[in-house]
N, CA and C of each residue as an Amber inpcrd file, in Angstrom:
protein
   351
   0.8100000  -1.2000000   0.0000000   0.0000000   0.0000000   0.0000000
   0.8570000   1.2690000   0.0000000   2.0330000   1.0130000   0.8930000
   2.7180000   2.1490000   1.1090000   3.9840000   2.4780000  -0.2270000
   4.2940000   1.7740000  -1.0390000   5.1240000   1.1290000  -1.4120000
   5.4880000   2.3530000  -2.4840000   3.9880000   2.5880000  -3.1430000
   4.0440000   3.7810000  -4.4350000   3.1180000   4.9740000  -4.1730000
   3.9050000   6.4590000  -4.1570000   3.7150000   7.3530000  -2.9850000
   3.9950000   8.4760000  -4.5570000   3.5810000   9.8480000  -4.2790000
   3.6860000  10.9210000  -4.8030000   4.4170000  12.0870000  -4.1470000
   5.4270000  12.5220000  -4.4720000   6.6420000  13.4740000  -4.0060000
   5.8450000  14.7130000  -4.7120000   5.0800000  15.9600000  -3.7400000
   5.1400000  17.3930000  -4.6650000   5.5690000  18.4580000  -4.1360000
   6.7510000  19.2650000  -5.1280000   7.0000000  20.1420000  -4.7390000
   5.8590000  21.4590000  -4.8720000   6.3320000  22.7140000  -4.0630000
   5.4360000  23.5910000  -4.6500000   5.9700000  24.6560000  -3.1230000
   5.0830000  25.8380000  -3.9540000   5.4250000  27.0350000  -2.9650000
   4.3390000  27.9090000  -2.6390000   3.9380000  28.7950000  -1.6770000
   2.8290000  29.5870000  -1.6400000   3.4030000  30.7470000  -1.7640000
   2.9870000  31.8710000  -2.6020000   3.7370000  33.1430000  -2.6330000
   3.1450000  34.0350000  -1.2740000   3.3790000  35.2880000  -1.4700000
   2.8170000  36.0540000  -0.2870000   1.6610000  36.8430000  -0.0530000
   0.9410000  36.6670000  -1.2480000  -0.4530000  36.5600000  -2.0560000
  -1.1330000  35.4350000  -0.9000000  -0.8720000  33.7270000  -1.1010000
  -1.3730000  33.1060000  -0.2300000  -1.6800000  32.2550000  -1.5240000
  -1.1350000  32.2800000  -2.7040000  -1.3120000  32.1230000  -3.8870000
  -0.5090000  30.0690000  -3.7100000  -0.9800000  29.1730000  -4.0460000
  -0.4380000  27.9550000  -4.0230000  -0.1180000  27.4040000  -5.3370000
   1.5100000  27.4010000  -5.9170000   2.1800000  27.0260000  -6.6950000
   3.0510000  25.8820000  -7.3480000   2.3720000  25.1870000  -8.2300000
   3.2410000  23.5360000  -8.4630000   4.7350000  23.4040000  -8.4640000
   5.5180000  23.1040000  -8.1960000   6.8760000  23.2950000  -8.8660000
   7.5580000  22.1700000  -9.7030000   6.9910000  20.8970000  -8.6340000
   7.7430000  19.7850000  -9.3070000   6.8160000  18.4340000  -8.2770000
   6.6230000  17.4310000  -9.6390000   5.9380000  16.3760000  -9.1220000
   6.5060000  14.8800000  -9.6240000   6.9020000  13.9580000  -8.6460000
   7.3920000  12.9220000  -9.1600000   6.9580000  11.3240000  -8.8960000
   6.0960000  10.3980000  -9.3420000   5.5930000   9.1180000  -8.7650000
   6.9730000   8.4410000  -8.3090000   6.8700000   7.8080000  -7.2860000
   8.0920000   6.7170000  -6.7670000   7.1070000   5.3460000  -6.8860000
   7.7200000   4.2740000  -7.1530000   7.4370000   2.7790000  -6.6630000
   8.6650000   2.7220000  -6.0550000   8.5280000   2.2270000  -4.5400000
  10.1570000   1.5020000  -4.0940000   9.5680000   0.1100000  -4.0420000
  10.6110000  -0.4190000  -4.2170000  10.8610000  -2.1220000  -4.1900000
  11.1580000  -2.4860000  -2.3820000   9.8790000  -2.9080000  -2.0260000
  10.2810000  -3.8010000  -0.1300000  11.3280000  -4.7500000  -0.3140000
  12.5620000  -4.3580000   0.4080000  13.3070000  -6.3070000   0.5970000
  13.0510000  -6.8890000   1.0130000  13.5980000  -8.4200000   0.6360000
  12.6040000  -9.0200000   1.4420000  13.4250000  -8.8400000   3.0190000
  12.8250000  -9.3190000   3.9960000  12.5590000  -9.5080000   5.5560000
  12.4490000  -7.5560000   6.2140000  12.0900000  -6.9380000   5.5240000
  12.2520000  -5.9920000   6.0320000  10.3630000  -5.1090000   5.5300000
   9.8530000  -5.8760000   5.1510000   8.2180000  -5.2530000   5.2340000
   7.9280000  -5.5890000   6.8050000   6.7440000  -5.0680000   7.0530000
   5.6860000  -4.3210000   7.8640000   7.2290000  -3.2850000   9.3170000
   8.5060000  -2.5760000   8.8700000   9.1160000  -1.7610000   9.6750000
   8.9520000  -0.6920000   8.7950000   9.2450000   0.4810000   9.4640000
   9.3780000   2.0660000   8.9960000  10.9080000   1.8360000   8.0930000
  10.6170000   2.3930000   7.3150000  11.7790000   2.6470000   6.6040000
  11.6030000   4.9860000   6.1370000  12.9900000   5.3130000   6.1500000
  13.3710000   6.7250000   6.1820000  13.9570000   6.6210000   4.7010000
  13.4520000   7.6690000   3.1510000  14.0440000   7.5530000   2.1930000
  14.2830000   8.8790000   2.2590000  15.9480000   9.7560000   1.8050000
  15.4790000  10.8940000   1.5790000  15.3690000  11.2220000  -0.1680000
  15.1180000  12.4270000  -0.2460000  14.8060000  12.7180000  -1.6170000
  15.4480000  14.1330000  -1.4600000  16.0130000  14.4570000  -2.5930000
  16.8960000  16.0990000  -3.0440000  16.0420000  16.2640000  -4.0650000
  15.6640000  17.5880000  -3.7500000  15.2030000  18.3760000  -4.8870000
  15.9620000  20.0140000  -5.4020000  16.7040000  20.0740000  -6.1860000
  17.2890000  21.3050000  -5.9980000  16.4290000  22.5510000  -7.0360000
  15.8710000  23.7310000  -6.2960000  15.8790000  25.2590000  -6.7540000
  16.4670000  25.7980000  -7.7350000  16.0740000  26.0110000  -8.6660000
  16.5860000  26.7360000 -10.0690000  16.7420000  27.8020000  -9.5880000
  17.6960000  28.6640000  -9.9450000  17.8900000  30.1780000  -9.5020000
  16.5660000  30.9170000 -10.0340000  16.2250000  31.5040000  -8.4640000
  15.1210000  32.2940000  -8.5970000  15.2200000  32.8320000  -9.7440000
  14.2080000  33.4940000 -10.3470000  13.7070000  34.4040000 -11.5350000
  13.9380000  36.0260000 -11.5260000  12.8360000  35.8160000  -9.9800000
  12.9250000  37.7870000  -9.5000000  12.2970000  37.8320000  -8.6660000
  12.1140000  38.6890000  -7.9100000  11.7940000  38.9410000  -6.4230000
  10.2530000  38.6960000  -6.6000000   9.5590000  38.1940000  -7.1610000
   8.4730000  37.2620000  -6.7510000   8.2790000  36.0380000  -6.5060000
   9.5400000  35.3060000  -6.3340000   9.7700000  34.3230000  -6.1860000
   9.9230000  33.8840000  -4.6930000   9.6380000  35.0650000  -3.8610000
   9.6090000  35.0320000  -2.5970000   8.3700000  34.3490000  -2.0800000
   8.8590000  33.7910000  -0.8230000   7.5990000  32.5270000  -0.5100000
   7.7600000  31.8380000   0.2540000   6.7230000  31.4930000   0.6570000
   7.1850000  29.5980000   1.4680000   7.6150000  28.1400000   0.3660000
   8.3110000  27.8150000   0.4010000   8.5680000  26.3980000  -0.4290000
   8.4260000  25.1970000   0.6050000   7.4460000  24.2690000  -0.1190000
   7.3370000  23.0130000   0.9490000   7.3280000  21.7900000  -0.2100000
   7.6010000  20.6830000   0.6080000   7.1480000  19.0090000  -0.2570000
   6.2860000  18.8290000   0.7880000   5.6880000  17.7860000  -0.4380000
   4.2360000  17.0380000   0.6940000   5.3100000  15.6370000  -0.2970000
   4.2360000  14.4100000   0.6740000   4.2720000  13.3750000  -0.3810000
   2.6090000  12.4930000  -0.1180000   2.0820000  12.1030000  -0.7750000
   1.1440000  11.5960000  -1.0410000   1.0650000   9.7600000  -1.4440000
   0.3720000   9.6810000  -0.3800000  -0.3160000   8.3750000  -0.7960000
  -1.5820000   8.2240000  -1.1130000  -2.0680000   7.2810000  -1.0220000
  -3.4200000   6.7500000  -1.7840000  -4.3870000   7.1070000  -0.8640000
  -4.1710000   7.2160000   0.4000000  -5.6600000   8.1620000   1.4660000
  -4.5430000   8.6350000   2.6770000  -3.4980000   9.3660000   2.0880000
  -2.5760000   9.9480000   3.5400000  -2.1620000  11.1770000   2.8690000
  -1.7140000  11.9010000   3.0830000  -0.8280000  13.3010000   2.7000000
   0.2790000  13.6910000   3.9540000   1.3180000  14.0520000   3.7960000
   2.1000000  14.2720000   4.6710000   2.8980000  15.5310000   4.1330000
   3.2130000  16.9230000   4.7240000   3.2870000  17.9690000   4.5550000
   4.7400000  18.4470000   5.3070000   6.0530000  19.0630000   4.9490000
   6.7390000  19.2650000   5.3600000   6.6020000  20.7710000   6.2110000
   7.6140000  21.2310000   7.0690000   7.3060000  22.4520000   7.3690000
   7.2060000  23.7870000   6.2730000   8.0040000  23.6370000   5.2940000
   8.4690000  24.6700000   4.4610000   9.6920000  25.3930000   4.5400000
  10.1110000  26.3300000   4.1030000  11.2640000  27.0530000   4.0250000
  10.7280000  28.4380000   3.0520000  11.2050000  29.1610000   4.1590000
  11.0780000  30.7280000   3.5350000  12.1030000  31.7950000   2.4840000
  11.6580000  31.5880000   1.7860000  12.8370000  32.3640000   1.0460000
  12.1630000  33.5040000   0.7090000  13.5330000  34.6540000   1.0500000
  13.2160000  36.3250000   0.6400000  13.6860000  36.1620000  -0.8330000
  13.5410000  36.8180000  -1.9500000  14.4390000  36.8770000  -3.2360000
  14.2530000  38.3010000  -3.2970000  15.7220000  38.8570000  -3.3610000
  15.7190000  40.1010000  -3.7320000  16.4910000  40.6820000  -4.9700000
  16.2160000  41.7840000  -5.4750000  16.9310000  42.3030000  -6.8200000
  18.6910000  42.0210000  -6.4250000  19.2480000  42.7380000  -5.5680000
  20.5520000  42.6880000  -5.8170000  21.3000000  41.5190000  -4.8020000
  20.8240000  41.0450000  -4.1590000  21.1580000  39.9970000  -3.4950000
  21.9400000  40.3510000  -1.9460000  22.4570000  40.0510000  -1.4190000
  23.3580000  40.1890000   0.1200000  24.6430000  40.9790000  -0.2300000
  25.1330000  42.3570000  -0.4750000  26.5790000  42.5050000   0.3240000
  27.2380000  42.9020000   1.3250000  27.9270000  42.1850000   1.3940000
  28.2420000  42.2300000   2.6520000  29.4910000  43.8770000   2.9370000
  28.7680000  44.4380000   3.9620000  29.6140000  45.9840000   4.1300000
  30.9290000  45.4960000   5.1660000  32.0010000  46.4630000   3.8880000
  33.3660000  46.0190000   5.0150000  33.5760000  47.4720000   4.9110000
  33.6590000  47.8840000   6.3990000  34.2260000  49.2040000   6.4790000
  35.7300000  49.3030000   7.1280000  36.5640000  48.4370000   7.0050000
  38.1680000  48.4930000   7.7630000  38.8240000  49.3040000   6.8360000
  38.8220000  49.9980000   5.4190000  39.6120000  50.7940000   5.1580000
  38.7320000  52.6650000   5.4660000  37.6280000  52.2480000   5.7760000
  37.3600000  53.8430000   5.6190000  37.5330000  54.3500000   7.4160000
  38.1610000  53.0290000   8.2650000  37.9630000  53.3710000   9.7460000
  39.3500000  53.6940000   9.7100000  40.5520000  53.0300000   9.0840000
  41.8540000  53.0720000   9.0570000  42.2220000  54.4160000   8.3640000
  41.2170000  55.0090000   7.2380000  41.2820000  56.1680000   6.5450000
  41.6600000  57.5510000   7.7020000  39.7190000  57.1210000   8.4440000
  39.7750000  58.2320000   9.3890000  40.6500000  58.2200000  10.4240000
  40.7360000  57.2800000  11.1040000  41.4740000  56.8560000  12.1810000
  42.9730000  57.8740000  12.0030000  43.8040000  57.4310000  10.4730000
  45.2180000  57.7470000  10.2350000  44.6800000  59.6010000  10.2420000
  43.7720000  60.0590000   9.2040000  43.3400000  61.5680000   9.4270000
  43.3480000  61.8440000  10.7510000  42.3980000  61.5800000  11.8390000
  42.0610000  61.8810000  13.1540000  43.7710000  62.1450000  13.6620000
  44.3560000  61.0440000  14.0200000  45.5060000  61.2470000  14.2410000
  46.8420000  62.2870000  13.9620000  46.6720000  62.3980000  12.5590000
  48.0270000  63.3550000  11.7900000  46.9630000  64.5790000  12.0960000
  45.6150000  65.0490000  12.2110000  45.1340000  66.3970000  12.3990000
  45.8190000  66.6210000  14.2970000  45.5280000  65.7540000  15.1300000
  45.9370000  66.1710000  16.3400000  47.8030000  65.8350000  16.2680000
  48.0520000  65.3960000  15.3770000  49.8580000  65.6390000  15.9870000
  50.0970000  67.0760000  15.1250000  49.3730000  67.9260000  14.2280000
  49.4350000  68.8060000  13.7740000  48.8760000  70.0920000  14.6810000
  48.1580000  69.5150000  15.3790000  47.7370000  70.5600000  16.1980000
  48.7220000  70.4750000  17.5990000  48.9560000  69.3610000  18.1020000
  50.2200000  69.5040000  19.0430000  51.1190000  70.0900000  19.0440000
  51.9060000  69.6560000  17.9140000  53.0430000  70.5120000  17.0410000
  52.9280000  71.8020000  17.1080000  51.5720000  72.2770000  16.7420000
  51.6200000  73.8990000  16.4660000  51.0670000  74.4060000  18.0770000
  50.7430000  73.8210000  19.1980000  50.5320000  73.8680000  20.1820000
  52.2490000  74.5050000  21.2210000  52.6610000  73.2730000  20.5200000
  54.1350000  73.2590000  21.7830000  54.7310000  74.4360000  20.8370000
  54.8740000  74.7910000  20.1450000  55.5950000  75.8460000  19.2450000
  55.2740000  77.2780000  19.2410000  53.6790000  77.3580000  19.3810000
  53.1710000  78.4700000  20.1890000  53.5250000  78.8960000  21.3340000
  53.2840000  77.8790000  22.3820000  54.2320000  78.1290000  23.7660000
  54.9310000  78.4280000  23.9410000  56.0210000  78.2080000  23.2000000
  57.8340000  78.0050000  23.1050000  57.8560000  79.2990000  22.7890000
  57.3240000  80.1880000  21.9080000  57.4090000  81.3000000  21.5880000
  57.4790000  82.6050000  23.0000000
């Protein structure tokens, strides 16, 4: 009964909108001495690079049997136009940092020299 099952992918957008993505029949073959135990199969399905930022959503698999449905949690994906970069600011701190510095040994300088006068 359990044997030949239906794998579907699919996604809900943020509409609430419910989307096919990918559907596949399995038959597995029971060995023998190992019917009526649980058996764990996994299955990979890999994501085509999003399209465009409507591609944002929940993505879930179900798999389906003949009077069962079983529903994964999902996975949320944001898709955005330019994607993640990542901000490195160590040369514009080392920039100011070296400025900050040479402005006060310039002002020291003209400090002790004033005095001296």
């Amino acid at each position: 009964k359990y044997t030949t099952f239906s794998i579907i992918y699919y996604w809900i957008n943020s509409l609430g909108q419910k989307a096919s993505i990918y559907s596949r029949l399995e038959n597995v073959a029971i060995p023998s001495g190992k019917e009526n135990t649980t058996a764990t199969i996994s299955y990979d399905h890999r994501i085509v690079p999003l399209e465009n930022t409507f591609s944002t959503g929940t993505y879930y698999c179900a798999v389906k049997w003949n009077d069962i449905q079983k529903m994964g949690k999902g996975v949320f994906v944001l898709a955005r136009d330019t994607g993640y970069v990542e901000t490195s600011y160590g040369w514009e701190i080392l920039i100011t940092l070296t400025t900050l510095l040479a402005a006060l040994s310039i002002a020291a300088t003209a400090l002790l020299l004033w005095k001296r006068k």
